[in-house]
KOLTORVO-230214 format. One line per 5 residues: number of its first residue (from 0); their letters; for each residue x, y, z of C-alpha. Coordinates in steps of 0.2 Angstrom, whole numbers, plus 5000, padded with zeros to 4 digits. Each point is the difference from the previous one (the first is absolute). Example, Ala and Ser with C-alpha at 12.3 -4.5 7.8 and 13.67 -1.06 7.14 Angstrom:
<domis>
0 = as = 5062,4978,5039  5006,5017,4997
</domis>
This chain:
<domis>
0 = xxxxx = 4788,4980,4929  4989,4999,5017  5006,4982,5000  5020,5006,4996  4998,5009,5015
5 = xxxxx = 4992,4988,5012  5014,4988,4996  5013,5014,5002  4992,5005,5019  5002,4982,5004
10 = xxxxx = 5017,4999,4996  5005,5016,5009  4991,4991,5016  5007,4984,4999  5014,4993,5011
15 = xxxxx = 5017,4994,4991  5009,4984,4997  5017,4991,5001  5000,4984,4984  5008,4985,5012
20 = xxxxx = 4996,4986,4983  5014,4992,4989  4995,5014,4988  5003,5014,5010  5014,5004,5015
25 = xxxxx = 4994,5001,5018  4997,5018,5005  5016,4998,5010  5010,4994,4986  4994,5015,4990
30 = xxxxx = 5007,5012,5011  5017,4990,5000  5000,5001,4982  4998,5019,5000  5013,5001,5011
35 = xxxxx = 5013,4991,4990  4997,5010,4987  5013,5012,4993  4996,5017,4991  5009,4999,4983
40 = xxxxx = 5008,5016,5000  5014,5001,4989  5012,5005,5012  4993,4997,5017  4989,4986,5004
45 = xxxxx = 4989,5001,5016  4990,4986,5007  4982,5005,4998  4996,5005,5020  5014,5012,4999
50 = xxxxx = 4995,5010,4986  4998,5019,5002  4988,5002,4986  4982,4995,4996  5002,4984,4990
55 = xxxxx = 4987,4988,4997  5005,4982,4998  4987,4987,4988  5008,4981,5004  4996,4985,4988
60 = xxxxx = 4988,4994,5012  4992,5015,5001  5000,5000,4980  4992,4984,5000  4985,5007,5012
65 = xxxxx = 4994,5013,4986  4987,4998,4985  5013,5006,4989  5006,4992,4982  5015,5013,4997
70 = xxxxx = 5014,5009,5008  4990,5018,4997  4984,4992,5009  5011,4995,5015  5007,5017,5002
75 = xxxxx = 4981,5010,4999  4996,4991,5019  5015,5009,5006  4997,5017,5009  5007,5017,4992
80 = xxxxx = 5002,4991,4982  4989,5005,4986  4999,4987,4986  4992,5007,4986  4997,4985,4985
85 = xxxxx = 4996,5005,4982  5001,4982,5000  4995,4985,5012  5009,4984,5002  5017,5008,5001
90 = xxxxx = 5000,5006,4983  5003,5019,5003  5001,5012,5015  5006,5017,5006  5005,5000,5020
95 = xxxxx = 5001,5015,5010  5003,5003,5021  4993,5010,5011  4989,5011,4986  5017,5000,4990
100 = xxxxx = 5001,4998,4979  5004,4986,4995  5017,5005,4994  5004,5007,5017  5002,4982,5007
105 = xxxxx = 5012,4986,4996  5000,4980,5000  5013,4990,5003  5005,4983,4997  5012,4993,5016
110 = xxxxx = 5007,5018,5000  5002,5001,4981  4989,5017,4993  4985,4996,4986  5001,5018,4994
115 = xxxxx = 4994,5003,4984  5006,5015,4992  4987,4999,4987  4986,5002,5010  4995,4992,5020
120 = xxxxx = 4986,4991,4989  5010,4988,4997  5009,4997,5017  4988,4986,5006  5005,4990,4983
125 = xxxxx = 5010,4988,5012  5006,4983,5000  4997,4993,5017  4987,4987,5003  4988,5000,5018
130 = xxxxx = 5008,4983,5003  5017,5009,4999  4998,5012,5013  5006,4999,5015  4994,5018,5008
135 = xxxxx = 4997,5015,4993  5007,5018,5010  4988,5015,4999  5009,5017,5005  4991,5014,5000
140 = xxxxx = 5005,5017,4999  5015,5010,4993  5015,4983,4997  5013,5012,4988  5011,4997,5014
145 = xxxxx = 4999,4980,5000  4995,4999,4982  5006,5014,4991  4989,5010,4986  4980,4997,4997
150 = xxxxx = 4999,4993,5017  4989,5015,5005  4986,4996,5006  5007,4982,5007  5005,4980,4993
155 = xxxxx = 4994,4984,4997  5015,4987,5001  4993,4981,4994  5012,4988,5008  5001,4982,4993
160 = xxxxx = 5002,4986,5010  5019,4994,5006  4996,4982,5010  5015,4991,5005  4989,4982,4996
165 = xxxxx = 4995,4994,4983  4981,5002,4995  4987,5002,4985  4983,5010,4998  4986,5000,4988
170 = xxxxx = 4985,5008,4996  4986,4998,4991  4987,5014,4999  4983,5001,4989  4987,5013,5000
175 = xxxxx = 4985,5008,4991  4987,5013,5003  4988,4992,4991  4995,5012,4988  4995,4997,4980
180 = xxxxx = 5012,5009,4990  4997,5018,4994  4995,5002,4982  5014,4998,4987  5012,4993,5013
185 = xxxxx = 4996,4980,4998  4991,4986,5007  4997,4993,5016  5006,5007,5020  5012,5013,5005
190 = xxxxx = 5010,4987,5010  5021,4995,5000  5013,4994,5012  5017,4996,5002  5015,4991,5007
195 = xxxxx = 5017,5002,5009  5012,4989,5006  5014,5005,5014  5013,4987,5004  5016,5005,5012
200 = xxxxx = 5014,4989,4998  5012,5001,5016  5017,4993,5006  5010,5004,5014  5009,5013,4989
205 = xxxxx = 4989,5005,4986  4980,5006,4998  4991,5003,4982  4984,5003,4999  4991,4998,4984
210 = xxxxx = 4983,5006,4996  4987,5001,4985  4983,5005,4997  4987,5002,4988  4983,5007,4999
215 = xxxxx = 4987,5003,4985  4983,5007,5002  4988,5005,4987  4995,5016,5008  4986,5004,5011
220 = xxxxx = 4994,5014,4987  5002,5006,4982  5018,4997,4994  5009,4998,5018  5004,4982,4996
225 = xxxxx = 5019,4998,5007  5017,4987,5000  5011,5002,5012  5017,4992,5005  5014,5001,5012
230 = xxxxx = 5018,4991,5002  5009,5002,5018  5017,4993,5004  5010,5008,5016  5013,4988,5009
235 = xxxxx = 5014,5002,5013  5016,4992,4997  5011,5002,5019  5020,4996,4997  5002,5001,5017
240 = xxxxx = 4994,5006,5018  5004,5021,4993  4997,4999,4981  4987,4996,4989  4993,5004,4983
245 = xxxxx = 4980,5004,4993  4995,4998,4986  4982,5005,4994  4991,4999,4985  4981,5004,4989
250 = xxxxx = 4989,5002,4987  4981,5006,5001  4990,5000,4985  4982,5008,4998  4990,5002,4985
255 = xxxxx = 4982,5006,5005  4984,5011,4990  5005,5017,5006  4977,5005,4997  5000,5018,5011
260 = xxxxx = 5018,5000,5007  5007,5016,4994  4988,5007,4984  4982,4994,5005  4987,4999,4990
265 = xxxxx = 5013,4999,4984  5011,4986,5005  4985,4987,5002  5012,4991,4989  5018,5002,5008
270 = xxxxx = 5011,4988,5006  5016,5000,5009  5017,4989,5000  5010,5003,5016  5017,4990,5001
275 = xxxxx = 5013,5003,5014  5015,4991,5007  5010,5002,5013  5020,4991,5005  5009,5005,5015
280 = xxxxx = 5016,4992,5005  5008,5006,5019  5012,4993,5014  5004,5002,5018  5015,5002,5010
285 = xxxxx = 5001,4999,5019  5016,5005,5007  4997,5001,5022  4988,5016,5001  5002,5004,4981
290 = xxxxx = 4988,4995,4987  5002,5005,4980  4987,4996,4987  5002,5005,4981  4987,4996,4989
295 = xxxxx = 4996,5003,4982  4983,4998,4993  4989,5005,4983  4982,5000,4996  4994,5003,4986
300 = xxxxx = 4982,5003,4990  4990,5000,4984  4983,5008,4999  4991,4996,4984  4983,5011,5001
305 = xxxxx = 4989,4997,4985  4985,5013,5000  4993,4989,4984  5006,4981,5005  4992,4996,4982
310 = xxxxx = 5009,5012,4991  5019,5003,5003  5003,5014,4990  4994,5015,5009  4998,5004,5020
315 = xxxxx = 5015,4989,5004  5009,5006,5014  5019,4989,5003  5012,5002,5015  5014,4991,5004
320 = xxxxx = 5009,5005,5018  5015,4995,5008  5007,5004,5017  5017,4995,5007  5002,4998,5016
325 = xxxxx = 5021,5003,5010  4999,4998,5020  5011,4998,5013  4991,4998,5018  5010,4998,5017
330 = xxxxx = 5000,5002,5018  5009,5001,5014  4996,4995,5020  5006,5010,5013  5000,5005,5017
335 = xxxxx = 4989,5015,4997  4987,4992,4987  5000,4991,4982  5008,5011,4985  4994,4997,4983
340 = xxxxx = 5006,5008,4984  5002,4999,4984  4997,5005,4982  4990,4996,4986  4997,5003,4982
345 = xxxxx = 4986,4997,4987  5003,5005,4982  4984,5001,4989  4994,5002,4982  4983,4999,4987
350 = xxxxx = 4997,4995,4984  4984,5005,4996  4988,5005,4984  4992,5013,5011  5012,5003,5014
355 = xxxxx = 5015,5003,4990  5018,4993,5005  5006,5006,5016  5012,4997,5013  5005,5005,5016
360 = xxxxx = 5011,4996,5014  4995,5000,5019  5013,4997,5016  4998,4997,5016  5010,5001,5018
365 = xxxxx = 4995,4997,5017  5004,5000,5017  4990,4994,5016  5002,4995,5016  4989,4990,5011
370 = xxxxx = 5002,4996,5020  4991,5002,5015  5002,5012,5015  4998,4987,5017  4986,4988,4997
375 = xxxxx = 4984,5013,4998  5007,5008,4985  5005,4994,4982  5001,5011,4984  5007,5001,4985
380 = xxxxx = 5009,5015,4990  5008,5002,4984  4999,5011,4984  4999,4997,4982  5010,5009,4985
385 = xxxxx = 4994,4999,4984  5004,5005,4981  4991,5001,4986  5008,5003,4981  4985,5009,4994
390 = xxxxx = 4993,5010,5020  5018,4999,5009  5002,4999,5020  4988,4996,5015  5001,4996,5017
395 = xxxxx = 4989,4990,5010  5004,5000,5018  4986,4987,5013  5000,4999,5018  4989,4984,5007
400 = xxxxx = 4997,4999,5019  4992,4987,5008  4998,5000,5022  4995,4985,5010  4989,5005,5013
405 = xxxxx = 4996,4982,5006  5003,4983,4993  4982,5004,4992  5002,5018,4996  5009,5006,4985
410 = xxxxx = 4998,5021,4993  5010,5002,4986  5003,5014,4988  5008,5007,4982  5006,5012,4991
415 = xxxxx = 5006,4998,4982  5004,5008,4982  4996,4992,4982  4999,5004,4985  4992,4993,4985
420 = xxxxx = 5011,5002,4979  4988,5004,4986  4997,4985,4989  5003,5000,4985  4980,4999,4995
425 = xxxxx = 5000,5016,5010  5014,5007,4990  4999,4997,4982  4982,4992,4998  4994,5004,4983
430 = xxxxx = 4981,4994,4995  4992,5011,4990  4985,5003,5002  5002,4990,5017  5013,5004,5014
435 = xxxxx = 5014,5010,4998  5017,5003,5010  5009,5012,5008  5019,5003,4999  5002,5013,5014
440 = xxxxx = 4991,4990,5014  5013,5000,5015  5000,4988,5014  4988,4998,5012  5005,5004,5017
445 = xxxxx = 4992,4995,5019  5003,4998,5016  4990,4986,5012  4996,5003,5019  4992,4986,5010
450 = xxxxx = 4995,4994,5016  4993,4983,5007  4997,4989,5015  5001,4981,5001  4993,4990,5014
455 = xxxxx = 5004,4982,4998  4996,4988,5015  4996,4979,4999  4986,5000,4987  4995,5019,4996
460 = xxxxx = 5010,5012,4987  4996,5017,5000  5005,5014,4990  4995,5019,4998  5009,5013,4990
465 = xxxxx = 5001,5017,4990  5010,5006,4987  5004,5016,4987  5006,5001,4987  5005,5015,4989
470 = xxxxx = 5004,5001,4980  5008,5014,4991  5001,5003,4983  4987,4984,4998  4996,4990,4985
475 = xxxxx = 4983,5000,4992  4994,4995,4985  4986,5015,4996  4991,5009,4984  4989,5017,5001
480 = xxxxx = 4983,4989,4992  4995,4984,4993  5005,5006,4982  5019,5002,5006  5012,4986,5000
485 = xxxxx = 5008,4997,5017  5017,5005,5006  5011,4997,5016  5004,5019,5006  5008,5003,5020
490 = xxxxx = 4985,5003,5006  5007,5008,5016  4997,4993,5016  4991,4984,5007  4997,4998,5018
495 = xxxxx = 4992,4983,5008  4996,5000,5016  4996,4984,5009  4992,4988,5015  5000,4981,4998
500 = xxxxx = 4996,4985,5015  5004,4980,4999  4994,4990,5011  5003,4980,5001  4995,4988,5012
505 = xxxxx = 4998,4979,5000  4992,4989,5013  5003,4982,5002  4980,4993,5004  5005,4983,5001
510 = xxxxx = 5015,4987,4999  4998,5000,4981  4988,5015,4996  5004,5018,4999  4993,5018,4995
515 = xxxxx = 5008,5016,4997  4997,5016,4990  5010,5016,4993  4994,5016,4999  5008,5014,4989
520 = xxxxx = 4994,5021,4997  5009,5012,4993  4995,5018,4995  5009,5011,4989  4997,5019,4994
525 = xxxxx = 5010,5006,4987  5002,5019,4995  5005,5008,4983  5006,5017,5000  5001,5008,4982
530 = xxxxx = 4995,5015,4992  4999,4989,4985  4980,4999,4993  5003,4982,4993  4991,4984,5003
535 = xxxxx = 5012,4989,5009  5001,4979,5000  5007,4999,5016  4983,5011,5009  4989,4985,4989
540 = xxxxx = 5010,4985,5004  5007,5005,5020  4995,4989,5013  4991,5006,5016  4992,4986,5012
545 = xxxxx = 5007,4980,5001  4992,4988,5012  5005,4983,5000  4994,4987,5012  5001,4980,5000
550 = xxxxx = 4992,4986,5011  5009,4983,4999  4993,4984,5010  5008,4982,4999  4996,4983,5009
555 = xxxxx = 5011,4986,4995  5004,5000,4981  4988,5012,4995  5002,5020,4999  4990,5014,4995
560 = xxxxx = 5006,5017,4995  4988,5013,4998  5007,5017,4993  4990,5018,4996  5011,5015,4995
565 = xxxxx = 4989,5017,4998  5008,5016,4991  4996,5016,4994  5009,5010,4987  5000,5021,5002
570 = xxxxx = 4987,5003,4986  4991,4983,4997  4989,4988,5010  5005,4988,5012  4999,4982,4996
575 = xxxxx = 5002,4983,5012  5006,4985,4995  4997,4982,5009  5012,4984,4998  4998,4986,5007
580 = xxxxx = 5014,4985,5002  4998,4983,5006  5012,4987,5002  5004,4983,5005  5015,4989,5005
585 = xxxxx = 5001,4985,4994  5018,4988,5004  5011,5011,4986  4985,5007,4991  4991,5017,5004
590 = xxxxx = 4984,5002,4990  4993,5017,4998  4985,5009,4993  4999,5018,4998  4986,5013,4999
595 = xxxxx = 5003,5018,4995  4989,5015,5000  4984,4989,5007  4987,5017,4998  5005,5002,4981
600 = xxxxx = 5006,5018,5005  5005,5010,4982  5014,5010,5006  5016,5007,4987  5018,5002,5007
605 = xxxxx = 5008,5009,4986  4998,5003,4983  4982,4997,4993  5001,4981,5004  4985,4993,5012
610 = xxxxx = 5008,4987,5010  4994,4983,5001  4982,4998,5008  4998,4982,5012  5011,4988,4996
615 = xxxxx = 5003,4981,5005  5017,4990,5000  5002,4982,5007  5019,4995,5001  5013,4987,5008
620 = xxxxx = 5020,5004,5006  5011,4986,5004  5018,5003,5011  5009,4987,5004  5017,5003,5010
625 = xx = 5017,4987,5004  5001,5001,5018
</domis>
């Protein structure tokens, strides 16, 4: 721990860096990417600098600097999102914003929702590769106005890659801890790896991008050996200059020992088989100021829980969910500002041998406007009506601000209401003598306040904010003593008040050498009121203090990424993790070796699963592009 520490005082105190190699952009170039990059709101897209909101933007370069093997390690260096793996290596993971639930948040896949109406367990279960991924937007706060229902406590929109020139990736990825097998589990090392390969085939009028990866590992305990695989298709097809058509499709596939996710110490012997796809097809239509976009889009999901994988015949839990998608997106530009509306619909149902078969229908529409008032002051307004067949209507109205004090200040501010449906796990649950549903939960309910201020200039980012958010009628799973199965009642009301700080900064030390660092707090304090004398999951599991802080160096081909995150939940003790990534450029190749949790430290994110203690993984990416 003392040595933890030492390396995360040095980090704090070091100076920052801009990458100037083949392998990463100059600093300069950086910043013109981020500038070029548009918001992908449904209606209104924004270039990134004149957002009103507080959204974090992670870039493929910026992918390639972290010691991360999957999509859900990636998103645990970002500030505000709590990544909670029953899991490691991408096999299962609940995500939550801001000291959320992870069914108050939504992911979303270039726009299209990952919504599971079975349970927000199995939201992560998606198809897109690293290699894939162009960026990924991180909104935080209330987004029932942008993206309609469960967006309460914020997004995560992952947004694959579009180049207008042909090229190919691949990567190969090995790793172990090490470690003898445990007793009754094999021979040999915990130890496993993987593949993906990414190839974007362009022409001046068409883009498809096809992806696929695969990963096996034989666990890094007792029965946590996992397979995973993903297909990714998205391509663009332009008729002419105003009209084009997307099409996107998917398949994840998981099957993983499930020791201590949701029954420890009696499922030692579970496992789980986790399927989803996803198929979206969409067009656009320009005419002058006017742009229309309808789209259609499905997922669906099987869950296959066994609670003895070695004996089918009892403790079998199956689900089969399926939700289809109707939207219409538009905008229009005028004088006074940018119009979006719209309308949308998403008609779900469950076929389950403890859930039951449900249906229900949910429909959206929504108005905004977005402008600016001379050059100091933008915003955004607009409003959100929503009905559900089984909780009827809601409203959510928002209100960003944003005022440009100078070309280096910016204080921005929002105001929004969401709203976040029962699941259907919530609703009909039935596992006697383990959890049990609820049929008269009723929506949650919240609305989000927030406040920050951005200073940007040449080399330096800063950002320091505060936000509140308050929940009624809110959702917790709860049961008077141990000897009680648990059950989701409206607990009453949540309030989470928060601070948070980012800082980044990069240095150029030489003509091809360079430093940098990012810095990262954030402090939450989340209050319960109920007369209700219940033990509540959500008081356990809450998050209160994230610090997250990186150093990278580079000279020439060679780069080093050094990362510590340090978090406390409410009622359990903190924990630190240090990774550590190096890389190296050479002509088309980038070899990489990876080092995560150096210390060993024995830390648990949900369930009763101990995360994986230090663990080494050596690996090579190849990208060739037609210029």
């Amino acid at each position: 721990m003392k040595k933890s520490l030492i390396i995360l005082i040095s980090m704090i105190t070091l100076p920052v860096f801009a990458q100037e190699t083949e392998e990463f952009p100059k600093n300069k170039e950086q910043e013109n990417q981020l500038e070029e990059i548009i918001i992908q709101g449904n209606r209104i897209q924004l270039p990134f600098r004149q957002t009103a909101r507080d959204i974090q933007v992670i870039t493929q370069e910026e992918i390639q600097k972290l010691p991360a093997r999957s999509l859900n390690e990636v998103l645990s260096y970002i500030s505000g999102v709590d990544i909670r793996q029953r899991g490691p290596f991408g096999t299962q993971t609940d995500i939550s914003i801001d000291g959320g639930t992870s069914e108050q948040s939504i992911v979303l896949i270039n726009g299209v929702k990952m919504i599971d109406s079975q349970t927000a367990h199995n939201m992560m279960n998606l198809p897109v590769p690293l290699t894939a991924i162009a960026h990924i937007e991180v909104l935080r706060g209330a987004a029932a106005r942008v993206y309609g229902i469960n967006a309460l406590t914020g997004a995560i929109n992952i947004v694959t890659k579009k180049d207008r020139n042909s090229s190919i990736t691949a990567r190969l990825l090995a790793g172990s801890s090490f470690e003898s097998k445990e007793e009754g589990d094999g021979s040999g090392i915990y130890a496993g790896g993987g593949a993906e390969v990414t190839g974007n085939f362009a022409t001046e009028k068409q883009r498809h991008l096809l992806a696929v990866a695969q990963n096996k590992y034989n666990g890094q305990r007792y029965n946590s050996a996992s397979r995973n695989t993903r297909l990714f298709y998205n391509g663009q097809y332009d008729l002419d200059l105003n009209n084009s058509m997307q099409a996107m499709a998917g398949y994840a596939g998981s099957r993983f020992g499930a020791n201590g996710f949701y029954a420890a110490p009696g499922d030692r012997n579970s496992e789980e088989l986790v399927e989803s796809s996803i198929f979206s097809l969409s067009s656009k239509h320009q005419w002058g100021d006017f742009m229309i976009s309808p789209r259609i889009s499905n997922r669906y999901g099987e869950d296959d829980y066994r609670y003895f994988k070695d004996d089918l015949s009892k403790g079998r839990s199956l689900h089969y969910t399926n939700a289809l998608m109707l939207e219409l997106n538009s905008h229009l530009v005028t004088d006074i500002g940018t119009f979006g509306f719209g309308w949308e619909s998403r008609l779900e149902e469950i076929n389950s041998s403890n859930i039951g078969d449900h249906k229900r229908d949910n429909h959206g529409a929504y108005a905004e406007l977005a402008g600016s008032l001379g050059e100091k002051l933008q915003g955004t307004a607009g409003l959100y009506a929503n009905y559900n067949t089984d909780f009827g209507w809601q409203w959510y109205p928002g209100l960003d601000l944003a005022y440009l004090i100078n070309t280096s200040w910016k204080v921005s501010t929002s105001i929004g209401a969401g709203q976040r449906i029962p699941s259907f796990t919530d609703l009909y649950l039935n596992q006697l003598p383990g959890n049990i549903g609820n049929e008269s939960l009723q929506p949650e309910n919240a609305w989000s306040y927030e406040t920050n201020v951005e200073y940007q200039k040449q080399n330096l980012t800063l950002q320091v904010g505060a936000f509140s958010r308050n929940i009624t009628d809110f959702i917790d799973w709860v049961r008077e003593d141990a000897s009680q199965p648990y059950s989701p009642i409206n607990f009453g009301k949540n309030t989470v008040k928060g601070i948070y700080g980012r800082v980044r900064q990069n240095f150029t030390l030489g003509n091809r050498e360079s430093i940098g660092y990012r810095f990262s707090y954030n402090y939450l304090q989340p209050t319960l009121e109920s007369s209700a004398g219940v033990t509540s999951k959500y008081v356990l599991e809450s998050l209160k203090h994230q610090l997250i802080a990186g150093v990278h160096y580079q000279v020439d081909k060679f780069s080093l990424h050094l990362e510590n995150r340090w978090l406390q939940r409410e009622l359990a003790d903190a924990y630190n993790i240090v990774d550590l990534r190096v890389n190296y450029q050479w002509q088309n190749f980038l070899f990489h070796t990876e080092g995560t949790n150096l210390f060993n430290a024995e830390y648990k994110e949900a369930g009763a699963v101990p995360m994986p203690g230090r663990w080494f993984s050596l690996g090579v990416t190849y990208q060739w592009e037609q210029l």
